[in-house]
C-alpha positions as CSV (number, residue, x, y, z in Angstrom):
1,X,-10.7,-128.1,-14.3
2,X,-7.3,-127.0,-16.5
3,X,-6.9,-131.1,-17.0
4,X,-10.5,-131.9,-18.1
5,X,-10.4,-128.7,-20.2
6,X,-7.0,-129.9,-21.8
7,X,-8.9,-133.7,-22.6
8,X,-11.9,-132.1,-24.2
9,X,-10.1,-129.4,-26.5
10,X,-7.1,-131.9,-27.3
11,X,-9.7,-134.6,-28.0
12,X,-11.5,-132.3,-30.4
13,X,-8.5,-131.1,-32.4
14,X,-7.8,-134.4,-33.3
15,X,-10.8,-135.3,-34.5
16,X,-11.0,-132.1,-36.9
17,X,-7.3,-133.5,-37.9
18,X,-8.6,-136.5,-38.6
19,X,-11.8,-135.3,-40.7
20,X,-9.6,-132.6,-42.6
21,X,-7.2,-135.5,-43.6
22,X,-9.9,-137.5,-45.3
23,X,-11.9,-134.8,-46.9
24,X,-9.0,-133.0,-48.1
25,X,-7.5,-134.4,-51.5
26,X,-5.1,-132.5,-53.6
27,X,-5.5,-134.3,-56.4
28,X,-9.1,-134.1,-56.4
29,X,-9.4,-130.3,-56.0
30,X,-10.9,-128.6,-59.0
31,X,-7.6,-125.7,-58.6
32,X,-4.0,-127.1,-57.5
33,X,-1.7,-124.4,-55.3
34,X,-0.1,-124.7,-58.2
35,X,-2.6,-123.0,-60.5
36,X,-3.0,-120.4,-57.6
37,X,0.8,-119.4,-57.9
38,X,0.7,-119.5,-61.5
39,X,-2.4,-118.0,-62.1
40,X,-3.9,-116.3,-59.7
41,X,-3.9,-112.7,-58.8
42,X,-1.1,-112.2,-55.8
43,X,-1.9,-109.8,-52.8
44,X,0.4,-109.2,-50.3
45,X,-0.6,-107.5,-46.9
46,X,0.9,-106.3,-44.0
47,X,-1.2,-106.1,-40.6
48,X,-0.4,-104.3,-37.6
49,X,-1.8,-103.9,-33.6
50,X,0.5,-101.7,-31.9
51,X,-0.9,-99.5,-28.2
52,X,2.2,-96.8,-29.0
53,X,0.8,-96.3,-32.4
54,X,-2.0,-94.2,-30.1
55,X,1.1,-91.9,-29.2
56,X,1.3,-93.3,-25.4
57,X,4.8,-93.8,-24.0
58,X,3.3,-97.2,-22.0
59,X,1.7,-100.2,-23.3
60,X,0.3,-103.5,-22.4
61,X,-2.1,-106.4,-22.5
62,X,-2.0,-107.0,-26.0
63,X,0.8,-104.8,-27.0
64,X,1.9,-105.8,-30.5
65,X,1.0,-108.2,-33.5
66,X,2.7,-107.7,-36.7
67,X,1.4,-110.7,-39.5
68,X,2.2,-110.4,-43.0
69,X,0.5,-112.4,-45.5
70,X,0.9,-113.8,-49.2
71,X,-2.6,-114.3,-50.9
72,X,-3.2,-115.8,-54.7
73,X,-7.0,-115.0,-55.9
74,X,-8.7,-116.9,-58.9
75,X,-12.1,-115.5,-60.3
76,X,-14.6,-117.9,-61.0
77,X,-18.1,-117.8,-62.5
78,X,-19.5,-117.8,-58.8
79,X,-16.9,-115.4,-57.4
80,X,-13.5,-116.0,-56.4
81,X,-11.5,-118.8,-54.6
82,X,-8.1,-117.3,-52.9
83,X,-5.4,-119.8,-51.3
84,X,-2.4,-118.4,-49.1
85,X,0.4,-118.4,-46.5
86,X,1.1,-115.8,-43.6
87,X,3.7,-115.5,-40.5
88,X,3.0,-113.3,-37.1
89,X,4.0,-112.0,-34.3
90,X,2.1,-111.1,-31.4
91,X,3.3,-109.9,-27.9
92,X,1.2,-110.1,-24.3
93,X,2.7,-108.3,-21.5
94,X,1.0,-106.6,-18.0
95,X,-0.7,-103.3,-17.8
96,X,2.6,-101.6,-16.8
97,X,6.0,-103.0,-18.1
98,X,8.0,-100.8,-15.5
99,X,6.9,-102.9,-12.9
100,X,9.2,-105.7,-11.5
101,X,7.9,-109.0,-11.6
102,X,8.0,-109.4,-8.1
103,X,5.3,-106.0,-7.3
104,X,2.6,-107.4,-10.3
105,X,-0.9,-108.2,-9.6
106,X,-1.5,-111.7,-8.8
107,X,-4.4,-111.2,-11.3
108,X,-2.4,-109.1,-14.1
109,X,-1.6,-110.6,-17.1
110,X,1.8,-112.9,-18.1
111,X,4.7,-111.4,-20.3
112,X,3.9,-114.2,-23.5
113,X,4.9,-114.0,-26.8
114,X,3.2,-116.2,-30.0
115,X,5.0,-116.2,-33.1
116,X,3.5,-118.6,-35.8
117,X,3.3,-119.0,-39.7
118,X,0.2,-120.6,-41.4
119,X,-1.8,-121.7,-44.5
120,X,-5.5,-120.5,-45.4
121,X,-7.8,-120.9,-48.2
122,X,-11.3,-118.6,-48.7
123,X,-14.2,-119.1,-50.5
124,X,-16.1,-116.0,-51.4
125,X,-19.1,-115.6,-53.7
126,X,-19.7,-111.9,-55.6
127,X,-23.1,-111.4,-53.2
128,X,-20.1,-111.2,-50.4
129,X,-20.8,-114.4,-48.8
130,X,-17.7,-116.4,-47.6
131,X,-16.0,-119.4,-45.9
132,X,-12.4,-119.7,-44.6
133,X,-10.1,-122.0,-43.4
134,X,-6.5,-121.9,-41.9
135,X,-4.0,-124.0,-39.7
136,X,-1.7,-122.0,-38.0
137,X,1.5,-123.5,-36.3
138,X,3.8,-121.9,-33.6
139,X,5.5,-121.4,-31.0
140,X,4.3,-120.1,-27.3
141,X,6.7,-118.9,-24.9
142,X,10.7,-117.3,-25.1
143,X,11.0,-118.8,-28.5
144,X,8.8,-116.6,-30.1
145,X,11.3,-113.8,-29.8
146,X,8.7,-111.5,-27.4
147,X,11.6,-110.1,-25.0
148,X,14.3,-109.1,-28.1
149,X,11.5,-107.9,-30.3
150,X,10.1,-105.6,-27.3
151,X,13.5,-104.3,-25.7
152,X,14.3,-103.2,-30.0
153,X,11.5,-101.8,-30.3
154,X,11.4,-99.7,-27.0
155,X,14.8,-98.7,-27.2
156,X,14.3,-97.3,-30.7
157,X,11.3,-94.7,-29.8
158,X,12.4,-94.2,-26.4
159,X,9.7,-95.7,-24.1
160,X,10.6,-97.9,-20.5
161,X,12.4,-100.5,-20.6
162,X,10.1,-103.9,-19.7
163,X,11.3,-105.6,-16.6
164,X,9.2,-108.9,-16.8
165,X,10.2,-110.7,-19.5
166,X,11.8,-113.7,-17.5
167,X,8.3,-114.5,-16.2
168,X,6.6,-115.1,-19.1
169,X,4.7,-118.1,-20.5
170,X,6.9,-121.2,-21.2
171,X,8.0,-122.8,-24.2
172,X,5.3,-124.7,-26.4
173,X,4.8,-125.7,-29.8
174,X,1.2,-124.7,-31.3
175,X,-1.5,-125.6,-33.3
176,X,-4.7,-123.7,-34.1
177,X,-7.4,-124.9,-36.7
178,X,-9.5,-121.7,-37.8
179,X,-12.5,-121.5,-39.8
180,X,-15.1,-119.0,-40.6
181,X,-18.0,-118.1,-42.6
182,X,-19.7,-114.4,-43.7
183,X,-23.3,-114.1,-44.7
184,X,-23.8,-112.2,-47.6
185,X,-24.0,-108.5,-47.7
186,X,-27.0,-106.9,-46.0
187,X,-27.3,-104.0,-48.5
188,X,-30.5,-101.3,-48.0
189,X,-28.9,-98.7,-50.1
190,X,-26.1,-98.4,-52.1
191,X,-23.9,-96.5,-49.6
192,X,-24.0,-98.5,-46.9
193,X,-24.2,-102.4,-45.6
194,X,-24.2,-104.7,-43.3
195,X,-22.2,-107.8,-42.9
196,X,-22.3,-110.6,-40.2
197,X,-20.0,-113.4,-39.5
198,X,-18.7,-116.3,-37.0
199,X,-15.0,-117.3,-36.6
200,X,-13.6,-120.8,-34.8
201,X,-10.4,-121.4,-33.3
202,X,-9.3,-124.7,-32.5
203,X,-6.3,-125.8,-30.5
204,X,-3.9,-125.7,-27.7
205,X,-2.9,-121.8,-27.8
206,X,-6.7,-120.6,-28.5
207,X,-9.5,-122.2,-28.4
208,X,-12.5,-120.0,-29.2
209,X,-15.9,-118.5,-30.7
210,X,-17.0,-115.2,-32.4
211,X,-19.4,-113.6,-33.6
212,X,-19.1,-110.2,-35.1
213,X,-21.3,-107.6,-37.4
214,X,-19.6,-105.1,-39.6
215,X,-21.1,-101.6,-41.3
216,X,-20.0,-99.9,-43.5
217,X,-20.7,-96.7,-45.2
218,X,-19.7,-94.4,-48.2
219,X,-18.6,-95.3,-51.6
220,X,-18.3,-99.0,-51.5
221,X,-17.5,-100.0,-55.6
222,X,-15.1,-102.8,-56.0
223,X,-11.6,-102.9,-56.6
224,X,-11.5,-103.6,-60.0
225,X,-14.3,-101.2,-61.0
226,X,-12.9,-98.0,-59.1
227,X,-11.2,-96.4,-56.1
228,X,-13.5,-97.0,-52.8
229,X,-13.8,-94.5,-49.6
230,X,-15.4,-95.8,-46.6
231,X,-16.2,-96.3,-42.7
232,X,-16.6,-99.1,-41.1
233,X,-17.7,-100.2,-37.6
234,X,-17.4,-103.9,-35.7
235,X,-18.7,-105.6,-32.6
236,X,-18.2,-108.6,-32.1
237,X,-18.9,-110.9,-29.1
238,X,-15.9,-113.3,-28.2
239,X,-16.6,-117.5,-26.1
240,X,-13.2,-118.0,-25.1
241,X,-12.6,-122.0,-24.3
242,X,-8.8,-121.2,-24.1
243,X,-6.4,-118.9,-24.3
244,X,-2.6,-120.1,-23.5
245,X,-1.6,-116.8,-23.5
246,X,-3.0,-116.2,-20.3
247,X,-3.5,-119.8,-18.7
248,X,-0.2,-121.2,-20.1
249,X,0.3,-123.9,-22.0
250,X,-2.0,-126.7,-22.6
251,X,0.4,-129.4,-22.5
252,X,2.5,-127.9,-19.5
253,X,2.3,-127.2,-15.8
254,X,5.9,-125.7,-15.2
255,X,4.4,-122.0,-15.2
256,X,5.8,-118.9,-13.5
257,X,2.6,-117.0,-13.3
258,X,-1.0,-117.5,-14.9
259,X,-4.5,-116.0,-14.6
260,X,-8.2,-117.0,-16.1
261,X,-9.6,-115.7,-18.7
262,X,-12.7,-114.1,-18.9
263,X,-15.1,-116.4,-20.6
264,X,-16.9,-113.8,-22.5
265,X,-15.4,-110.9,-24.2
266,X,-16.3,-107.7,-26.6
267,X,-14.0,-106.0,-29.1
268,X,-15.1,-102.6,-31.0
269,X,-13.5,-100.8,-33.8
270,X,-13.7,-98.1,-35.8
271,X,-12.5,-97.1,-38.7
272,X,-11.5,-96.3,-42.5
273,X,-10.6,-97.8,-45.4
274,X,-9.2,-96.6,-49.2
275,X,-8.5,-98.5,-52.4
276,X,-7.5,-97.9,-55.8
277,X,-6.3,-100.2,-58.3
278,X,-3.4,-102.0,-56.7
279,X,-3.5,-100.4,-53.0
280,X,-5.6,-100.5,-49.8
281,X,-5.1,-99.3,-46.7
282,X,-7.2,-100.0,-43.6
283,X,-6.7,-97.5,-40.4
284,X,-8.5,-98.0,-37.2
285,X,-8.6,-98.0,-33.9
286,X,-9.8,-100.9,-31.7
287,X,-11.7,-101.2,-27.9
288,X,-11.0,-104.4,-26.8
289,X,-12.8,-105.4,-23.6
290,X,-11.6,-106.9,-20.4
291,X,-9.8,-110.5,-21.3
292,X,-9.1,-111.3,-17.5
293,X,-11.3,-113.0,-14.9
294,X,-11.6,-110.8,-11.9
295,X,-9.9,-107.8,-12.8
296,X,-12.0,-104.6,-13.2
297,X,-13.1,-103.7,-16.9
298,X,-11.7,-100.1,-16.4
299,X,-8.2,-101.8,-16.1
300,X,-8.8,-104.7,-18.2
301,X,-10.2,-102.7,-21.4
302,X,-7.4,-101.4,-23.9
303,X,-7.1,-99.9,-27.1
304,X,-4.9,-99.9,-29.8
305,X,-4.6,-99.0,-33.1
306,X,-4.4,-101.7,-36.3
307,X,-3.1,-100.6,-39.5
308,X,-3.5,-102.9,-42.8
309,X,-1.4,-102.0,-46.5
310,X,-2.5,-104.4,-49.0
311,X,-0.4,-104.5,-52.8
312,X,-2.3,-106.1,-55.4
313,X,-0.5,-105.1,-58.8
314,X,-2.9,-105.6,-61.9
């Protein structure tokens, strides 16, 4: 089932290669990333997931991401156009690092680490509808730093020491197509709306669907008018095809340990965001569900915290 799954997702990531190649022409676009550098409005951003950040001494599942991004933003008559770069980190490990590798679950999940660096470029028009697209490209596996970055961090604030680190996922290079789309907003009064969306990943480290719903509520102006105060809440309803994370990787068989993913997944999160003329910051915390075929939701579910600090200078 692994192989058929491999021939259908590979098979399908080079045909959106293929028809990116020929629609995309840089001479033909109406702004060049030249005119974004030169002329657009920068905004830099930095995003973390973190489980400690909750004030627990363990952690696992998803433990960590850290991703830092670069974004240039033109206005245009319409709304906006922004084109960008990023680079991440993000670190999977089982539900108790203190546990030798030998006395795990067969059906816990695999130390892996995914560190990657990408391009993106969004659409948005000003009734808050929007398309993205991105290509990230990585690495799966011991060269994404998972076991240094873990042990650093650990050793710094004092939590156990993870055993399992020579277990994890082996080495692959990666390659994930995303795209996504946002109606616009869904506004009944002017303190409060309602924003759907859908999000595709494509390739051989995740392969996958969402769909999620936003709401938010309090003083919503925009950036450039004044400072914003608000609360949000998202659900959102994940189809995973693939996930190498926990399966491996797609183009390898020489695995230590592996599990299946749960086809269908939830994630909720709740929180608050404020702005003012050249700063945001996002705070939440996050309910993700059960990722892992035949392990119990109450041991599969986790929760985190995400923090997001976005510079814009005018």
């Amino acid at each position: 089932m692994k192989f058929v799954s491999r021939d259908l997702i590979t098979m399908a990531l080079l045909i959106a290669v293929a028809t990116l190649g020929l629609r995309c022409d840089p001479l033909a676009a109406q702004e060049s990333l030249q005119t974004f550098f030169k002329e657009g409005r920068p905004t830099s951003t930095l995003d973390i997931d973190n489980d400690s950040l909750l004030l627990r001494r363990d952690d696992g599942l998803y433990t960590s991401g850290l991703r830092f991004s670069r974004s240039y933003r033109l206005g245009t008559t319409e709304g906006w156009r922004s084109a960008g770069w990023r680079l991440g980190q993000q670190l999977y490990t089982p539900l108790d690092v203190r546990i030798r590798p030998e006395n795990l679950s067969p059906l816990d999940r695999p130390y892996a680490g995914w560190l990657y660096g990408g391009f993106f470029y969004n659409v948005a028009d000003v009734d808050g509808s929007e398309l993205a697209f991105g290509l990230d490209v990585g690495c799966l596996g011991p060269c994404a730093g998972g076991r240094p970055t873990q042990t650093f961090v650990h050793k710094m604030f004092d939590q156990p020491e993870p055993r399992g680190w020579r277990t994890q996922i082996r080495n692959e290079l990666g390659l994930v197509l995303r795209a996504g789309a946002r109606t616009p907003y869904w506004r009944a009064h002017r303190h409060w709306d309602m924003r759907p969306g859908v999000a595709l990943r494509l390739g051989n480290i995740f392969t996958d669907l969402t769909a999620d719903a936003t709401l938010r509520a309090g003083r919503l102006d925009s950036v450039a008018d004044a400072a914003g105060l608000y609360v949000f809440v998202r659900g959102a309803i994940r189809a995973v095809g693939y996930d190498a994370t926990l399966e491996g990787g797609m183009l390898s068989d020489d695995q230590v340990r592996t599990v299946k993913p749960r086809r269908i997944t939830d994630e909720w999160e709740l929180g608050l965001q404020w702005y003012q003329r050249s700063w945001a910051w996002r705070l939440s915390v996050v309910r993700r569900g059960n990722e892992i075929a035949g392990v119990p939701d109450s041991l599969g579910r986790q929760d985190f915290l995400r923090l997001s600090i976005s510079y814009f200078p005018q």
